[in-house]
N, C-alpha and C positions, 0 to 999 in steps of 0.2 A: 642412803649410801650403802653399798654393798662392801661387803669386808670379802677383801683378797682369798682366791682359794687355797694359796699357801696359808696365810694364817688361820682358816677354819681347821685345815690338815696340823698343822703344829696346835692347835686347842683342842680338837676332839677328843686326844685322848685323856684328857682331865677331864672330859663331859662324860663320858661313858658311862652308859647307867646311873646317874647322877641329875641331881637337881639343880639347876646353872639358872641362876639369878642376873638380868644383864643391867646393870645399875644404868641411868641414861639411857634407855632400851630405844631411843624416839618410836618408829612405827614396828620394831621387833624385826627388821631386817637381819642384824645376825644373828637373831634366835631363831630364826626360818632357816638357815644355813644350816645346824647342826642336826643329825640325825640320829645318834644313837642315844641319847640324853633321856635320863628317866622322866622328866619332866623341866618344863621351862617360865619362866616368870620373867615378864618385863614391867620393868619399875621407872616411871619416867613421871615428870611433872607437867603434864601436858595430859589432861582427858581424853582429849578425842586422840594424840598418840596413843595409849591404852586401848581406846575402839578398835581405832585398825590395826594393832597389834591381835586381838582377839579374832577379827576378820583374818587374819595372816595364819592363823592358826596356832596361835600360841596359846599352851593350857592356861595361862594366869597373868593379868595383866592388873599392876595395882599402882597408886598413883598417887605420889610423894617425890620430897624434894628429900633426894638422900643425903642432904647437909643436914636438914629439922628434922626429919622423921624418922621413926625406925625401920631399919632396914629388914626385908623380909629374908625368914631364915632358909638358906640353898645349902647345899654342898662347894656347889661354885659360883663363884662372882666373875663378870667379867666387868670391865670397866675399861671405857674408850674414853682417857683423859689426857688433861695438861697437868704439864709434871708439878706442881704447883698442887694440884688436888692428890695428890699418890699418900703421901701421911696422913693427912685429914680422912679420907674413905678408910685406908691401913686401919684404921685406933678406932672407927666404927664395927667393926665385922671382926667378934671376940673368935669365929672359927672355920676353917674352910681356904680352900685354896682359892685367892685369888688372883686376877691374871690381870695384870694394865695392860694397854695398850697405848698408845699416842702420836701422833705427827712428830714429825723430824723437825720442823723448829721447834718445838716444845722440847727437845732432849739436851742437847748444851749449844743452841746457836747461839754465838757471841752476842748477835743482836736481837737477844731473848731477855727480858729483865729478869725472868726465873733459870737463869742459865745454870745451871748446873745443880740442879734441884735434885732427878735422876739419881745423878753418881751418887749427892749428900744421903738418900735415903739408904742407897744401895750399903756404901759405907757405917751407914749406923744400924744397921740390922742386920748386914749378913751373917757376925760371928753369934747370933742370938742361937740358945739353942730349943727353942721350943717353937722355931718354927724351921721348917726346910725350905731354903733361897734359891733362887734361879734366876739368870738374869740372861737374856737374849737381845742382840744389838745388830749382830753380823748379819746373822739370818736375815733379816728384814729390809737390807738396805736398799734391795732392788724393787721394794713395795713401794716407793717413792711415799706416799703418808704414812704409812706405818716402817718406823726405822728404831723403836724397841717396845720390847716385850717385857714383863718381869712377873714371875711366877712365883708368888707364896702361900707357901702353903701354913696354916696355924692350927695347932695341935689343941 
């Protein structure tokens, strides 16, 4: 799966010179996308995704289920999830900005049993002050799978 080139342009520049960690990396497809990135690491539970992430040209490909294992240390995380998984990844990664992503049913479709997961997170974090909150929805909607974004960053 290739990630939209509006959304590589709205991530690059939290990649810049930076070490972008893509949790879920399958074969490093959107870590083949960014360009200006100090270095890139894909993390995915699947070996031979790891192989051809390395063949793809990713400097670092390591291979864990980032529910059990520990997370390798980035500057930035990216994470293409269901909103369901956004606190759990959150409460692992003590530092760094990380970015969701996710499908439009996954964000509050009524006929979603995690419907409204999203907002709940949004709502219990944003007044936090040790990290800086972002939250993109609008932007996105003409992505047709990708219809939010949410950017934190942790101090």
């Amino acid at each position: 799966m290739n990630t939209p080139k509006q959304l590589i342009k709205y991530i690059e520049p939290y990649a810049e010179n930076k070490v972008v960690c893509d949790l879920g990396a399958h074969q490093g497809e959107f870590l083949s996308q960014l360009k200006n990135c100090k270095s890139r690491i894909a993390f995915d539970k699947s070996e031979d995704n790891c192989k051809k992430a390395l063949e793809r040209g990713i400097e670092q490909a390591m291979f864990g289920d980032y529910y059990k294992d520990p997370i390798p240390k980035a500057d930035v995380y990216y994470v293409y999830t269901h909103s369901y998984d956004v606190g759990r990844v959150y409460k692992k990664i003590k530092k760094g900005t990380i970015i969701f992503t996710g499908p439009k049913e996954h964000f509050d479709e009524p006929a979603n049993k995690f419907r409204g997961e999203v907002p709940k997170f949004i709502r219990k974090h944003q007044s936090r002050k040790d990290i800086k909150f972002k939250s993109e929805t609008k932007e996105h909607k003409k992505l047709n799978n990708y219809i939010w974004t949410i950017v934190v960053i942790k101090k």
